[in-house]
C-alpha positions as CSV (number, residue, x, y, z in Angstrom):
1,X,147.9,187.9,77.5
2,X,149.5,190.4,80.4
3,X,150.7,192.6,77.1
4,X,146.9,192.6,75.8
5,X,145.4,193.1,79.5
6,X,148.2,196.2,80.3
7,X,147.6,197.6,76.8
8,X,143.7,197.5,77.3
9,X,143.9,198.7,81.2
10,X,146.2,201.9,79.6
11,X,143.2,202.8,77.0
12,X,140.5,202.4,79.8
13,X,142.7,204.8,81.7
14,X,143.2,207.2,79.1
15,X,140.0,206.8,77.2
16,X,137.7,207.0,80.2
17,X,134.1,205.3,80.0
18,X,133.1,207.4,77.2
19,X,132.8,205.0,73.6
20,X,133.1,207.6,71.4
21,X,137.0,208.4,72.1
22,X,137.6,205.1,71.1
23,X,139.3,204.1,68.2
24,X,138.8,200.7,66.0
25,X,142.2,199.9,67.5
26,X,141.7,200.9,70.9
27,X,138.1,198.8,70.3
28,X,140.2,195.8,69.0
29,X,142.7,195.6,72.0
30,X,139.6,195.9,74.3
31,X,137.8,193.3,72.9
32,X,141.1,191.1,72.3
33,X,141.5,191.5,76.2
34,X,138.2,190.3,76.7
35,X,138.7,187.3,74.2
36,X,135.8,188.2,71.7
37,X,136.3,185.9,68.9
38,X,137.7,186.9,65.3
39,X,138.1,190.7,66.4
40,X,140.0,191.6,63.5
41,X,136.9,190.8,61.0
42,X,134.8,193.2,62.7
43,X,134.7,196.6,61.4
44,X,134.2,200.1,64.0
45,X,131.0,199.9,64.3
46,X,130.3,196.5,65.1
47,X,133.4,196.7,67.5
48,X,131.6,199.7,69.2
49,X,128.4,197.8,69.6
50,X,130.7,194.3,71.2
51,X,132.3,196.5,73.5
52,X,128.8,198.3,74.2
53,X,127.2,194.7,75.2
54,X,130.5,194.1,77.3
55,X,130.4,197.6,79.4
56,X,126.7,196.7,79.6
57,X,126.8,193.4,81.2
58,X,129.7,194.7,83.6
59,X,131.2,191.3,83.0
60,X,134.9,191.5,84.0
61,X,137.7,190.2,81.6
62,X,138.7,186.8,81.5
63,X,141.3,185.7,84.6
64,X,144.4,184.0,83.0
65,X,147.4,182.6,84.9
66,X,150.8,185.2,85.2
67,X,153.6,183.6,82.6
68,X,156.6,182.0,84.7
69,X,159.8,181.6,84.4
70,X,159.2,177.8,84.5
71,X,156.3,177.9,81.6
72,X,159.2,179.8,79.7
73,X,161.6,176.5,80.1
74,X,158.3,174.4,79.8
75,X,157.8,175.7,76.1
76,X,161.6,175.5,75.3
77,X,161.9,172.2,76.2
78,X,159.0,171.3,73.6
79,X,160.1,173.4,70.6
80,X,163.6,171.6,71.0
81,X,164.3,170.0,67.8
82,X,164.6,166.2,69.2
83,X,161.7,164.7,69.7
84,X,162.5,160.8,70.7
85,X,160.7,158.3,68.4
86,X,158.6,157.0,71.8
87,X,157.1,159.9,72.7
88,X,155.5,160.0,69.0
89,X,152.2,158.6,67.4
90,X,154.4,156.4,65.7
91,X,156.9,155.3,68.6
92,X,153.6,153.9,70.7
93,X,152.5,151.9,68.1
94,X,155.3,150.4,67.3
95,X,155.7,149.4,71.0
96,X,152.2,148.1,70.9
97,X,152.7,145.9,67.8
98,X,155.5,144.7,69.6
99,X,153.8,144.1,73.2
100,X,150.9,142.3,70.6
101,X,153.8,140.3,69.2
102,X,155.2,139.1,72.0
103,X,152.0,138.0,74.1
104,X,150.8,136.1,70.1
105,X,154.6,133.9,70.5
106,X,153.4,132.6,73.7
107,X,150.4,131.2,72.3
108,X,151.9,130.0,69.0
109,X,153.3,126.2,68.7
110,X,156.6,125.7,68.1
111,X,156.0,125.4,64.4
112,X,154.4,128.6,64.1
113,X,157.1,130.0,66.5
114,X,159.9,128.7,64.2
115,X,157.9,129.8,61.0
116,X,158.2,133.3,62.8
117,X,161.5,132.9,63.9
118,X,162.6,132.1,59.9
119,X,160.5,135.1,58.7
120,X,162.3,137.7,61.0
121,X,165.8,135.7,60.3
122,X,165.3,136.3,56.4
123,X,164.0,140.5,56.6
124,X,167.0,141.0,59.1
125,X,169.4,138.8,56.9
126,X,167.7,140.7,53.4
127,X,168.4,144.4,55.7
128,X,171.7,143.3,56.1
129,X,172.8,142.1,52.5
130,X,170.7,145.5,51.1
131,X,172.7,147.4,53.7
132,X,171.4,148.5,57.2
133,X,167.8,149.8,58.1
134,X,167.0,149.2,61.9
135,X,168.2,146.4,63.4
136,X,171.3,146.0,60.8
137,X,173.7,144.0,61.3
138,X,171.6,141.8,63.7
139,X,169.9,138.4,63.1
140,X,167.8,135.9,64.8
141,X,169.7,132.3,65.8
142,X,166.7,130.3,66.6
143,X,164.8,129.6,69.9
144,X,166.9,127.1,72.7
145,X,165.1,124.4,74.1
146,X,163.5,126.9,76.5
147,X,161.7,128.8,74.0
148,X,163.6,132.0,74.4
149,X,164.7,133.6,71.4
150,X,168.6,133.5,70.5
151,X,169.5,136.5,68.9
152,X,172.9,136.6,67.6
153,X,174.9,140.0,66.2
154,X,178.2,142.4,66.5
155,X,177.8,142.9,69.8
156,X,177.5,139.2,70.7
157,X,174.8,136.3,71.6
158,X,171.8,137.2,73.8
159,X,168.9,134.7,75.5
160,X,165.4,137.0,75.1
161,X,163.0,135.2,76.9
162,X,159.7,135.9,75.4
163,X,158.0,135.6,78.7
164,X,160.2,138.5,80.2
165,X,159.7,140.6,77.8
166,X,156.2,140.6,77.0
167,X,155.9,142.1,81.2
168,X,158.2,145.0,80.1
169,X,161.5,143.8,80.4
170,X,163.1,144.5,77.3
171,X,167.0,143.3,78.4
172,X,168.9,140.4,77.4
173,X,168.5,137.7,80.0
């Protein structure tokens, strides 16, 4: 917007308060600078008569903020190219479903616990035989006799208590 407002400042200074020297494009950047909608659709005269009501009205352009160097690293860091699955859409709903999952195990019984236990035992062991997906190479063990989950893989046996993790621990205990 400085570009728009310098550009708009140079035609008032050359142009004076006189409409008539104005040109559609002079008319265009003056109206840009004062934010009139869909600018480009209008033709001279209808231009003239916007920037006729403006002058009018003595209303004074819109007030924006001066661009920084740190709104500069602010919009590089957003158009980078790696966006983390959490911070998407999809990332917080997955992390909801699991949150939901986890606070649903502590009401189950132990028979609907197990039956849950088996389901997620077979998808991980199906993944695995059909050859990754997430979670490959991983498979449920069971529950101990404490009701945490036992979760057996590559990297070795881990205790998940259910209670843990539903408050937002998410480590191995």
């Amino acid at each position: 917007m400085e570009r728009t407002e310098l550009i708009a400042l140079d035609i008032v200074k050359r142009r004076g308060g006189d409409p008539s020297k104005l040109t559609a494009g002079d008319l265009t950047a003056l109206l840009t600078w004062h934010r009139v909608p869909k600018v480009g659709e209008l033709n001279k005269e209808e231009k003239l008569a916007k920037w006729g009501r403006i002058m009018n009205s003595l209303k004074p352009p819109p007030s924006y903020e001066k661009w920084t160097h740190e709104d500069e690293v602010k919009l590089e860091e957003a158009q980078s190219d790696v966006v983390e699955m959490a911070h998407t859409a999809l990332g917080h709903m997955v992390a909801l479903k699991k949150k939901e999952l986890l606070l649903a195990a502590r009401e189950m019984s132990q028979e609907e616990f197990d039956q849950l236990v088996a389901a997620r035992s077979e998808a991980t062991e199906s993944r695995r035989i059909g050859g990754g997906g997430v979670g490959a190479g991983e498979h449920d063990g069971g529950t101990d006799d404490n009701g945490s989950m036992i979760i057996e893989g590559e990297r070795g046996n881990a205790n998940v208590s259910i209670e843990a993790m539903s408050e937002g621990e998410t480590d191995a205990v």
